[in-house]
C-alpha positions as a Python dict, from the first residue, in 0.01 Angstrom:
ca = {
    (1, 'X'): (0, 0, 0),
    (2, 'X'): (107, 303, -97),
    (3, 'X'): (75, 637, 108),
    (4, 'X'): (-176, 946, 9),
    (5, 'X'): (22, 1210, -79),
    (6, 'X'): (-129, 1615, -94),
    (7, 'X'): (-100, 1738, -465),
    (8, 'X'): (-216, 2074, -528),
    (9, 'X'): (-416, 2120, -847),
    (10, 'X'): (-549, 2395, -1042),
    (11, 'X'): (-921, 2437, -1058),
    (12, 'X'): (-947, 2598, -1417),
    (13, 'X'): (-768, 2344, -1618),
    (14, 'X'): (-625, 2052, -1390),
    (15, 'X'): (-286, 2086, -1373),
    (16, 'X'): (-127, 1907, -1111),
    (17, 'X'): (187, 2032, -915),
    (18, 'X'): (382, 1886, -606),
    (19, 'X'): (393, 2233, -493),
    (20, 'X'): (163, 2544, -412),
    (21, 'X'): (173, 2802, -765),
    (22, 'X'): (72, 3132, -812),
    (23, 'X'): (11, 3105, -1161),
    (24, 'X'): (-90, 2825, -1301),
    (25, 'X'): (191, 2729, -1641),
    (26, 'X'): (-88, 2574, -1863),
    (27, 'X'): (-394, 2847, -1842),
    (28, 'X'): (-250, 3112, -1712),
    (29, 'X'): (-441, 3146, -1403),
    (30, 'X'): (-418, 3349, -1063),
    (31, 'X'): (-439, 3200, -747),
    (32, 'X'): (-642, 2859, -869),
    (33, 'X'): (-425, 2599, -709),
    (34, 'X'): (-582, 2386, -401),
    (35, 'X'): (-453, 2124, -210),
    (36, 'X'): (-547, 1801, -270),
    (37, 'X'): (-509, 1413, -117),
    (38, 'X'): (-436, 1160, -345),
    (39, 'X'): (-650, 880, -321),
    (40, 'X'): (-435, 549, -153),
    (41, 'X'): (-436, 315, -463),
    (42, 'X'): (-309, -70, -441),
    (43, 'X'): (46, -93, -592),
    (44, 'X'): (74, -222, -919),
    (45, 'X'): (227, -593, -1020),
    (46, 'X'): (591, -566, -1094),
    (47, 'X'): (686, -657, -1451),
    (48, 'X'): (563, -616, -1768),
    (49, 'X'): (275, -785, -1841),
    (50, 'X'): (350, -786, -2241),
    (51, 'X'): (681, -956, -2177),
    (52, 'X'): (563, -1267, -2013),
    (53, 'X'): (621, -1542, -2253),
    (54, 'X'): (297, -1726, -2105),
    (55, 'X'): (98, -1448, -2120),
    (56, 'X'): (-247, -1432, -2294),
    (57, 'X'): (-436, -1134, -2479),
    (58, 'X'): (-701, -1078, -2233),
    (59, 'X'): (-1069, -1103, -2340),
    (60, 'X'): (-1159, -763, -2478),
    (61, 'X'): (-1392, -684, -2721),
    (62, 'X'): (-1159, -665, -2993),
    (63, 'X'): (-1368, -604, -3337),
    (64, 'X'): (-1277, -591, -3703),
    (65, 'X'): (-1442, -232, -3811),
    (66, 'X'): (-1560, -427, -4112),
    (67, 'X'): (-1757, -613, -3838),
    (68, 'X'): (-1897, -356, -3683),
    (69, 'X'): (-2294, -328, -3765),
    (70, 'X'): (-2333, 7, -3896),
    (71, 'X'): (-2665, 90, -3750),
    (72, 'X'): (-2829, 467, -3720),
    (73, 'X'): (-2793, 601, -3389),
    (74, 'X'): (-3162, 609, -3215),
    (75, 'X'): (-3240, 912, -3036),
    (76, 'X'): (-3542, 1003, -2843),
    (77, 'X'): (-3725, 1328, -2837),
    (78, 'X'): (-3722, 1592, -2567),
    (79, 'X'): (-4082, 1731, -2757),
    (80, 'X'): (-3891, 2083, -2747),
    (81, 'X'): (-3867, 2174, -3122),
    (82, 'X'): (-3520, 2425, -3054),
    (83, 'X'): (-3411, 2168, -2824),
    (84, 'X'): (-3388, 1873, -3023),
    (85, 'X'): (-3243, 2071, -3350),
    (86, 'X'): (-2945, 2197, -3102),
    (87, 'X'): (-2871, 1797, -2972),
    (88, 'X'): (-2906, 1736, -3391),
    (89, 'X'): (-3204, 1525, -3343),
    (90, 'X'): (-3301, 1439, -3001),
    (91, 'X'): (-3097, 1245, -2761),
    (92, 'X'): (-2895, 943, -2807),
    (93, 'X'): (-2895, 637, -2595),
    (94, 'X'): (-2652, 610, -2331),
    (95, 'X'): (-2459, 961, -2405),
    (96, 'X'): (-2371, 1264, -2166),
    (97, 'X'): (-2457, 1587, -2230),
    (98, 'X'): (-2356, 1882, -2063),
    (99, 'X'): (-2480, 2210, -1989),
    (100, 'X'): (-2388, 2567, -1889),
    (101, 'X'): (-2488, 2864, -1808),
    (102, 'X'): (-2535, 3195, -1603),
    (103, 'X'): (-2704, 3148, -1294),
    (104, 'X'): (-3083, 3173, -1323),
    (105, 'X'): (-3078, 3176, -1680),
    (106, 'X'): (-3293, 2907, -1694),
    (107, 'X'): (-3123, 2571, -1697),
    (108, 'X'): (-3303, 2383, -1470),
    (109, 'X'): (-3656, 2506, -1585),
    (110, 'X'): (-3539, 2388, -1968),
    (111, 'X'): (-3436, 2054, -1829),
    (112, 'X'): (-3747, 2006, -1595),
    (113, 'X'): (-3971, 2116, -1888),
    (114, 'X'): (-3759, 1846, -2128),
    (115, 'X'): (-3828, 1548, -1846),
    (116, 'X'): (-4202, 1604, -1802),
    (117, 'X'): (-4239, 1578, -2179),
    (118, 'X'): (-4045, 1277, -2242),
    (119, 'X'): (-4176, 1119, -1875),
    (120, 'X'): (-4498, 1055, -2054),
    (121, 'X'): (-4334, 809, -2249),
    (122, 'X'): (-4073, 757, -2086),
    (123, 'X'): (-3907, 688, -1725),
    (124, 'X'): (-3718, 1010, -1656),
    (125, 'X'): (-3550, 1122, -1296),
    (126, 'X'): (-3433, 1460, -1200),
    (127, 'X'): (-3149, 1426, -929),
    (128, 'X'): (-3127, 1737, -714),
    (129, 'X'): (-2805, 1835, -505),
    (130, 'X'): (-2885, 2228, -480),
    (131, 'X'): (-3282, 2232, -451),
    (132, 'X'): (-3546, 2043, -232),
    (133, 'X'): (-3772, 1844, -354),
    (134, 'X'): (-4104, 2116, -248),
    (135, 'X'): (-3866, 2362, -427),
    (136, 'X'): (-3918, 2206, -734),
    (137, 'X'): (-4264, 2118, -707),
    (138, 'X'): (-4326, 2503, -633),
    (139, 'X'): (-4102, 2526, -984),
    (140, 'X'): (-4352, 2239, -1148),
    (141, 'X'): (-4643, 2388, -1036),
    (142, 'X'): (-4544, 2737, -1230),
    (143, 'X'): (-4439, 2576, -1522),
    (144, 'X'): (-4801, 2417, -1462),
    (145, 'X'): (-4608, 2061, -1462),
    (146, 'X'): (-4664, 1937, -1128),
    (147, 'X'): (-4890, 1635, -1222),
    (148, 'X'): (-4660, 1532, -1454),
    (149, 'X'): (-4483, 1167, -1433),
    (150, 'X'): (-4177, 1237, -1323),
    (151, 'X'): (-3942, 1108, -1061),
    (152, 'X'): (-3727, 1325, -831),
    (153, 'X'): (-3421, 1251, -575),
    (154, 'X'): (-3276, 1523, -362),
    (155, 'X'): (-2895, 1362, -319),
    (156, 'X'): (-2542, 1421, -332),
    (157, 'X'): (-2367, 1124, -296),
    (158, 'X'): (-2242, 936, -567),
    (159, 'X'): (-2237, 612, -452),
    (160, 'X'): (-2674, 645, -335),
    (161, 'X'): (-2713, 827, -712),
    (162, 'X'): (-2546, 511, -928),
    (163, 'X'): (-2741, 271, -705),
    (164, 'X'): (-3035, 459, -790),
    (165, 'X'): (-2972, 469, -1141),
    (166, 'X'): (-2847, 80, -1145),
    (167, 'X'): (-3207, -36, -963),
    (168, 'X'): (-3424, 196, -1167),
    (169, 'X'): (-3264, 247, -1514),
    (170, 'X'): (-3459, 517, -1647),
    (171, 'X'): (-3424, 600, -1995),
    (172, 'X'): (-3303, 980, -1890),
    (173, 'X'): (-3175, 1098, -1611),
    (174, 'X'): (-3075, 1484, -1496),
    (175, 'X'): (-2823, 1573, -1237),
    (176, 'X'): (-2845, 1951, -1146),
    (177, 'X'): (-2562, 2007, -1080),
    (178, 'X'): (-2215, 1782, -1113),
    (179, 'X'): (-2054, 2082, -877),
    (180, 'X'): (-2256, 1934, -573),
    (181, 'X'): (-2206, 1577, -627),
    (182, 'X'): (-1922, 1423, -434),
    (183, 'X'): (-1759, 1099, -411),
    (184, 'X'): (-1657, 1020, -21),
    (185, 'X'): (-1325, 791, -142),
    (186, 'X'): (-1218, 1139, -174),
    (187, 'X'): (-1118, 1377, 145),
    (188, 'X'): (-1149, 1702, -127),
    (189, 'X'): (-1442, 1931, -83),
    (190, 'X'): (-1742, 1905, -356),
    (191, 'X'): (-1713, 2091, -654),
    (192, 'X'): (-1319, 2050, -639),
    (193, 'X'): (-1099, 1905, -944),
    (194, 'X'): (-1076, 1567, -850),
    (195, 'X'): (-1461, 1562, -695),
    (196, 'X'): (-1593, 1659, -1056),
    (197, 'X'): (-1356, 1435, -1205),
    (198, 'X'): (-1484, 1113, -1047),
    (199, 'X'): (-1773, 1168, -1046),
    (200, 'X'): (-1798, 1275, -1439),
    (201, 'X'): (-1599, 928, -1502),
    (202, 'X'): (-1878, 715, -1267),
    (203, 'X'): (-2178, 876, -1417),
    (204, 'X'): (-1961, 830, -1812),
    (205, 'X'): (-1981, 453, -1698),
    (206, 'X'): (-2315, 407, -1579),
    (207, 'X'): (-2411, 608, -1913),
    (208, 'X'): (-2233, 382, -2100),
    (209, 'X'): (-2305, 63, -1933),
    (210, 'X'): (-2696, 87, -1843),
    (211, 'X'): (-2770, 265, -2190),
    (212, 'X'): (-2860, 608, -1988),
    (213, 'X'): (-2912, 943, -2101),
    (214, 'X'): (-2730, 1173, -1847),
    (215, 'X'): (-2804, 1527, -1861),
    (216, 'X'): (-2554, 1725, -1653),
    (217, 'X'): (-2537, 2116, -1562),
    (218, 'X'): (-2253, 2279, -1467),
    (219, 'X'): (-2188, 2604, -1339),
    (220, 'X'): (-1995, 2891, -1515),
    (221, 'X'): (-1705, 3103, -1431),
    (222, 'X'): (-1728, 3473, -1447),
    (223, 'X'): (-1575, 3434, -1796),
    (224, 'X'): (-1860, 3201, -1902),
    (225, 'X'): (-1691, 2932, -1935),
    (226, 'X'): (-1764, 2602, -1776),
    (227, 'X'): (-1623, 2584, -1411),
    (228, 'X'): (-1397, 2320, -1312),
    (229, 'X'): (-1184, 2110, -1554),
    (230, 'X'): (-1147, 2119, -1867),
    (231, 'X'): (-1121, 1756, -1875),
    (232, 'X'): (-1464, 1718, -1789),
    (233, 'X'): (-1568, 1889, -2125),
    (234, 'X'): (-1353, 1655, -2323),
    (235, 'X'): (-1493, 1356, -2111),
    (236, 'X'): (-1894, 1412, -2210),
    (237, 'X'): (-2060, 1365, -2535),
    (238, 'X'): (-2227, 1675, -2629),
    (239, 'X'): (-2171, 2061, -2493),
    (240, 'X'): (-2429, 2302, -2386),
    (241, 'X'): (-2401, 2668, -2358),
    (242, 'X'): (-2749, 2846, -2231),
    (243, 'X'): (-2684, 3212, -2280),
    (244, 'X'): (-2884, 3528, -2314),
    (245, 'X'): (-2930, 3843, -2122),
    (246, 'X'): (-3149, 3780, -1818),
    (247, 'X'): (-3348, 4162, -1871),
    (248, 'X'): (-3431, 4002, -2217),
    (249, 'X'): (-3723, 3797, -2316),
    (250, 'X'): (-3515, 3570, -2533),
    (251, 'X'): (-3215, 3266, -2420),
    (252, 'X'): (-2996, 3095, -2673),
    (253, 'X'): (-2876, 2699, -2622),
    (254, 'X'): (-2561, 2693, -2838),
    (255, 'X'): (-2387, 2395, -2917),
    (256, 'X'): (-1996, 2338, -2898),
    (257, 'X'): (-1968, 2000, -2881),
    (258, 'X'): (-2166, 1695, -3070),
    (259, 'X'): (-2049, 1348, -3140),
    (260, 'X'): (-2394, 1285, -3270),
    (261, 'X'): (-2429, 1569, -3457),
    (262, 'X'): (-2335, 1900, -3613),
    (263, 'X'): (-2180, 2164, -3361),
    (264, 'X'): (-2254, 2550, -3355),
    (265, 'X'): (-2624, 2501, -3375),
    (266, 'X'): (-2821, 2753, -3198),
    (267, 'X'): (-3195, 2754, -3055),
    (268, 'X'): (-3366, 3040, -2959),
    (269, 'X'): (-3667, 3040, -2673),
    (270, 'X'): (-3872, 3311, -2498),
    (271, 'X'): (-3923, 3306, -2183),
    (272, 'X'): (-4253, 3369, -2029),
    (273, 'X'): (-4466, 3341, -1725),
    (274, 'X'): (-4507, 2949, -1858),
    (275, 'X'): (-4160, 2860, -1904),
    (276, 'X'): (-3951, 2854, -2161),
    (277, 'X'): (-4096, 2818, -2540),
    (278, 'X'): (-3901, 2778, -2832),
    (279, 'X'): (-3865, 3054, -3125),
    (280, 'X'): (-3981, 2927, -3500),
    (281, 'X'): (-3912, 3273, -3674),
    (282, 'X'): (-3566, 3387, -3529),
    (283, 'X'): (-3505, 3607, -3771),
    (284, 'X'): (-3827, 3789, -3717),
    (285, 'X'): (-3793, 3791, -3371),
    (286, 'X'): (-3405, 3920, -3375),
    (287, 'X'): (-3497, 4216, -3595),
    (288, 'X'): (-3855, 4293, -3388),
    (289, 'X'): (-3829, 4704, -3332),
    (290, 'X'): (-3557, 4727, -3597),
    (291, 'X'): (-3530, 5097, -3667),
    (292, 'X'): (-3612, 5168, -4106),
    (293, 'X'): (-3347, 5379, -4266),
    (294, 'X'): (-3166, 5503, -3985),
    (295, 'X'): (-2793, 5614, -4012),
    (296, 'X'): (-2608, 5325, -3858),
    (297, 'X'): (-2807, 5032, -3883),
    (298, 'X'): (-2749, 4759, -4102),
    (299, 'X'): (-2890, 4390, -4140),
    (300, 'X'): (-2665, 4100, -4219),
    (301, 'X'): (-2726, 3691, -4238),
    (302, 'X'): (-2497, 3522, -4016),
    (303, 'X'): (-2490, 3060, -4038),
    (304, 'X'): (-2528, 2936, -3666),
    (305, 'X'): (-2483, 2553, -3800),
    (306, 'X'): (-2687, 2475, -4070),
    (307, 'X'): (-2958, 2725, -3980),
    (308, 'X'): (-2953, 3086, -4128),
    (309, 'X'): (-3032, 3401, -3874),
    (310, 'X'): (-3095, 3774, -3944),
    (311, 'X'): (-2911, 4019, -3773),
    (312, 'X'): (-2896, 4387, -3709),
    (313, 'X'): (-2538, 4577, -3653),
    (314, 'X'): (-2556, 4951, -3527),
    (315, 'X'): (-2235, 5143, -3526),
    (316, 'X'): (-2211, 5509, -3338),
    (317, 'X'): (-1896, 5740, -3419),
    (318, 'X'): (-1867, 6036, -3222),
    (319, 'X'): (-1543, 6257, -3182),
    (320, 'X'): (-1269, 6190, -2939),
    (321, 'X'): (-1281, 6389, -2596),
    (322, 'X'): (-1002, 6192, -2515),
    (323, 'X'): (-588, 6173, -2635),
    (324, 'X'): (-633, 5782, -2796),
    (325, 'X'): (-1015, 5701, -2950),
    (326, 'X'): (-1246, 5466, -2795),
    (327, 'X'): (-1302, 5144, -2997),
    (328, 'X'): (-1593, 4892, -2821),
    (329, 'X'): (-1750, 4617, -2948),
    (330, 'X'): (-2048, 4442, -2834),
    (331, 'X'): (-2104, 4076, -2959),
    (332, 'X'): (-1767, 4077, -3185),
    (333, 'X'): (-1438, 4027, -3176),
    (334, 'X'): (-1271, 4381, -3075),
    (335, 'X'): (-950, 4342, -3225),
    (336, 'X'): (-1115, 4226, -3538),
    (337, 'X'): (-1316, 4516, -3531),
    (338, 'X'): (-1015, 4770, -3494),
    (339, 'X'): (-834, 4600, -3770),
    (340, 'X'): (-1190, 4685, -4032),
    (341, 'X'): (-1177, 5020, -3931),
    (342, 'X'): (-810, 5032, -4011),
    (343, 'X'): (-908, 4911, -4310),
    (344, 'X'): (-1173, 5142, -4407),
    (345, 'X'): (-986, 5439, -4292),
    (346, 'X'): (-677, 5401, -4551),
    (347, 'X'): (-930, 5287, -4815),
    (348, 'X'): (-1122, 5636, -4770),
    (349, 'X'): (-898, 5885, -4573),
    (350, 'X'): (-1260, 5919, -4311),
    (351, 'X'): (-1006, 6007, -4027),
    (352, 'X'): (-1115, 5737, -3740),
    (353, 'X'): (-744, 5802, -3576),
    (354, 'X'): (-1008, 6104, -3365),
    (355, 'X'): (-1335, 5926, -3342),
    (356, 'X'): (-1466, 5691, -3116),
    (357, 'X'): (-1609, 5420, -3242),
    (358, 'X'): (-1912, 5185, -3075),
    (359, 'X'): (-2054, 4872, -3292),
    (360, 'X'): (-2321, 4629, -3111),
    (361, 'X'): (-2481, 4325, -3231),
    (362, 'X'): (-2831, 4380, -3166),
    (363, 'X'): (-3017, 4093, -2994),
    (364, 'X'): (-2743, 3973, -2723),
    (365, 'X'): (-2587, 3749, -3041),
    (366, 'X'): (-2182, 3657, -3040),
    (367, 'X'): (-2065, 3692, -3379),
    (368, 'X'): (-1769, 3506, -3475),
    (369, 'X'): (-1779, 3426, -3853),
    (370, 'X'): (-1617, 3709, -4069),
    (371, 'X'): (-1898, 3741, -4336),
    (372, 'X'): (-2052, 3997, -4087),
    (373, 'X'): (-1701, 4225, -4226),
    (374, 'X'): (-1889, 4412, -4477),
    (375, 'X'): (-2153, 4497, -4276),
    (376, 'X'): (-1988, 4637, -4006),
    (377, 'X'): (-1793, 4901, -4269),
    (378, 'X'): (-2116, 4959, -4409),
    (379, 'X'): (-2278, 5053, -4050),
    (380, 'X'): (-1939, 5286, -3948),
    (381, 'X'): (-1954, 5432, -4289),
    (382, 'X'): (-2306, 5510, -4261),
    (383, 'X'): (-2274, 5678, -3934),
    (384, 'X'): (-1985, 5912, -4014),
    (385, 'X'): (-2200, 5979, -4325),
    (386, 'X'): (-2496, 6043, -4165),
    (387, 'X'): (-2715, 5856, -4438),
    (388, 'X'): (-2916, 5538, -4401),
    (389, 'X'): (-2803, 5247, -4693),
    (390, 'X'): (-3005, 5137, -4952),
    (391, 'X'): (-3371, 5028, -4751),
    (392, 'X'): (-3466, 4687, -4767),
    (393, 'X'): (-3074, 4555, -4761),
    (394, 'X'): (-2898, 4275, -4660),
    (395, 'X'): (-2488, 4306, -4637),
    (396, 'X'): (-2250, 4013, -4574),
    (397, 'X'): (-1890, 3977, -4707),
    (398, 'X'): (-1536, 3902, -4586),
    (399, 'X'): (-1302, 4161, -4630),
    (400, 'X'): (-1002, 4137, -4662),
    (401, 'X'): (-677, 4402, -4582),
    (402, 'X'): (-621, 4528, -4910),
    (403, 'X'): (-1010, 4576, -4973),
    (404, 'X'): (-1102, 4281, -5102),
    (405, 'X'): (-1464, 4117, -5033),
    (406, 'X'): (-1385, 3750, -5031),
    (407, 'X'): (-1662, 3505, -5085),
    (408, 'X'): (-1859, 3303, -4763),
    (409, 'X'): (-2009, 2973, -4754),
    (410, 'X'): (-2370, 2918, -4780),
    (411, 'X'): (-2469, 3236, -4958),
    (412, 'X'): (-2756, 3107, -5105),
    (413, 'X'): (-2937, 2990, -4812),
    (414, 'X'): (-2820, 3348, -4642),
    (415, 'X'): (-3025, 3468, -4919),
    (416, 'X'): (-3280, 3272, -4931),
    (417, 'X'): (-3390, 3346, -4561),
    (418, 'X'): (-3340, 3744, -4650),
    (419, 'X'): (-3564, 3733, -4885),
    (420, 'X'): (-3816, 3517, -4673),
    (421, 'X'): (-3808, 3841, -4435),
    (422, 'X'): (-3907, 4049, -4688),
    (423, 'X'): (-3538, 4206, -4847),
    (424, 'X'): (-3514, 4276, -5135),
    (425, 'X'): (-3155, 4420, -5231),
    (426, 'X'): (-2824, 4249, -5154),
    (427, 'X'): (-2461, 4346, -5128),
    (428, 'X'): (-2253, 4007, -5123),
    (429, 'X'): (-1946, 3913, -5282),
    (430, 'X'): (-1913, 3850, -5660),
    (431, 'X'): (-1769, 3478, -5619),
    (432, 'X'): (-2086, 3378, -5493),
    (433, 'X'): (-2270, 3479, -5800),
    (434, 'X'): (-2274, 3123, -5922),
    (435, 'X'): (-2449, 2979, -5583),
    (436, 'X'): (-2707, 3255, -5581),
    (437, 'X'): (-2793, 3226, -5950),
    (438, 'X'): (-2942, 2896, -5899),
    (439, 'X'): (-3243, 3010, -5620),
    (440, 'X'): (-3429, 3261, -5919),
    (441, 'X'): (-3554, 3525, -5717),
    (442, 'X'): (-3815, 3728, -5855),
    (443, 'X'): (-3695, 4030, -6109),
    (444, 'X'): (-3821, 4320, -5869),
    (445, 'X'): (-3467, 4147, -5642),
    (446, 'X'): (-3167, 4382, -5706),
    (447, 'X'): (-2868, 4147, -5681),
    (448, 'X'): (-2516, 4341, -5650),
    (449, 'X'): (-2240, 4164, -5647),
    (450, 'X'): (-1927, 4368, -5538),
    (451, 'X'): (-1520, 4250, -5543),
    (452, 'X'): (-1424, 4569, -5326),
    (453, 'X'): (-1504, 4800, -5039),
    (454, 'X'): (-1529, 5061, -5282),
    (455, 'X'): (-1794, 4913, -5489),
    (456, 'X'): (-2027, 4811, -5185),
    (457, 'X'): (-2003, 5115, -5069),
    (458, 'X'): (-2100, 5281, -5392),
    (459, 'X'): (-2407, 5068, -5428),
    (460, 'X'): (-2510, 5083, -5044),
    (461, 'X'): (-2504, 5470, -5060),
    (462, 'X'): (-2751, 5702, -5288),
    (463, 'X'): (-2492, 5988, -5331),
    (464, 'X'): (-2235, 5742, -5357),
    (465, 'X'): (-1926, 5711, -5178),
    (466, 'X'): (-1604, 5784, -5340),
    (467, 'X'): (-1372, 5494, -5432),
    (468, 'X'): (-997, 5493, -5318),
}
């Protein structure tokens, strides 16, 4: 037997050190190391097994991929529309999903709402470590649930929650949250690195073995990102982010992580007195009160997955009071942002070196993709201009540092969804002439496809802006 010795590891990422750090040398982190007991593990036999001359291959499942039955992956539905398209389907069969977000943005009312659908067909169980079980019948009963099917245990402890699971085997089972599970092997706190880390790798092989679905939530870090390991996000299945701003109406799920399915999907729901109710019209209801032909505002089509959205971008110059401008961004990258404006300024001499400069994604969206370049030059431009662009126009376009406007994927569909909403003028690039071609929009569509900033901004504008 060998002795327990203290380790001190860090609670962002994992790292393990013999001794106390102030930074941590993988993440980067302040202050996140704890002390730690290593569990007492039996030694292991001396030798090497593979060198044994009378050793034998132990039975494993060792399979020929040839062998393998290719069969399609059976999910089952949560009955929540925004839900389901986000998982890429519904849920599969003995996976582990996990998901994050903001305190009281609504995790556990999405989840609850997810088990009393699916309890009518199927056996479900909500496991509780943070909320007795009257507190969630006081949740069920506002979410008008509370004569639903549905089985609930208020526990902590590992070892009661997989015999639980092993006697009842329900087809789905929720564990809100891993942070307050704990595994009493262990003399670390709950919610500590090696707490979350058992207990992720338990409830990975009771998922695995029984043919459970395992729903977990996590808490987030004031960076909004998953708190504790990030070994526990490599461990699970699929990746949850709930986000959304909790004075507004609407919450996103995003996806980050599918091995069932295609990542960076997005659902949209509304919250109401009822609970949470999923969005069909996104676009419609991202561009709800968008101001018509007002300097600064511009609509673009951004891909979140395979589904197309609608977005409006307001910029705001206003002169410098201040020795260096003020460049903030809201929903996109800022340094991505000060490199367009860069861009825009050599391209027309505007003088941005003495403005500050504000650009928001309306609708609490995170824009990542660069097709949204274009329209963020058009909404600066059109705000040091003064004038509205073209009405009725959608803008979307990579651009490049000498002024190019490079193509993006999935035009058509971009399009296609545009002119759903009722566009009808575009500004896109010219290479993706050949995609849009093939959708035949009506003739009253005005179609301009544009190779430089120049261009777009001559078509975009009615006086016309001057071209470098």
């Amino acid at each position: 037997m060998s002795k327990g010795k203290a380790t001190f590891v860090c609670g962002v990422c994992g790292h393990e050190s013999r001794g106390w750090l102030g930074r941590c040398p993988d993440c980067g982190s302040w202050n996140s190391f704890a002390e730690e007991k290593e569990p007492v593990r039996q030694a292991a036999g001396r030798g090497n097994w593979a060198l044994r001359p009378d050793s034998r291959e132990p039975e494993a499942a060792v399979l020929a991929l040839a062998d393998v039955p290719a069969e399609s992956t059976p999910r089952l539905t949560s009955h929540l529309p925004e839900l389901d398209r986000v998982l890429g389907g519904g849920f599969v069969r003995g996976s582990l999903v996990l998901i994050g977000g903001d305190p009281g943005i609504g995790k556990s009312t999405l989840l609850l709402q997810a088990l009393a659908a699916m309890g009518r067909s199927q056996k479900a169980l909500y496991v509780s470590g943070e909320e007795s079980p009257q507190q969630i019948r006081l949740r069920a009963d506002r979410l008008q649930l509370g004569q639903e099917p549905l089985d609930i245990l208020a526990a902590t402890d590992f070892e009661t929650i997989a015999a639980v699971l092993a006697s009842r085997k329900p087809e789905i089972a929720v564990i809100d949250s891993i942070q307050t599970l704990y595994v009493e092997a262990l003399s670390s706190a709950p919610g500590s690195v090696s707490q979350i880390r058992e207990a992720t790798a338990g409830l990975l092989r009771i998922a695995k073995g029984l043919g459970i679905i395992i729903v977990l939530v996590g808490h987030v870090t004031k960076d909004g990102a998953i708190a504790g390991p990030r070994v526990l996000e490599h461990m699970v299945d699929t990746v949850l982010y709930f986000e959304g701003e909790r004075q507004m109406a609407y919450r996103m799920l995003r996806c980050v992580k599918n091995r069932f399915g295609a990542t960076d999907e997005l659902g949209l729901f509304e919250m109401t007195e009822s609970g949470l109710h999923g969005v069909d019209n996104a676009s419609m209801a991202l561009l709800a009160g968008r101001p018509i032909q007002v300097p600064g505002s511009v609509v673009t089509a951004c891909m979140e997955g395979t589904r197309p959205l609608l977005v409006e971008l307001q910029a705001l110059l206003q002169p410098s009071a201040y020795g260096a401008p003020q460049r903030m961004a809201q929903g996109l990258d800022r340094n991505r942002v000060t490199m367009l404006l860069a861009v825009l300024d050599k391209h027309f001499q505007l003088g941005l070196n003495n403005v500050d400069t504000y650009v928001s994604v309306v609708g609490g969206l995170r824009l990542a993709e660069p097709a949204a370049d274009l329209c963020i030059l058009a909404a600066v431009m059109s705000s040091q201009n003064n004038t509205p662009v073209r009405p009725a126009c959608l803008v979307f376009g990579e651009v490049g540092l000498t002024g190019e406007i490079r193509s993006v994927s999935q035009a058509d569909r971009r399009v296609q969804e545009a002119f759903r909403q009722g566009f009808t003028s575009f500004v896109l690039p010219g290479s993706c002439k050949l995609a849009v071609d093939r959708l035949r929009l009506p003739e009253d569509c005005d179609l301009f496809y544009v190779d430089r900033v120049g261009e777009a901004m001559d078509v975009l504008f009615d006086n016309g802006a001057q071209k470098p």
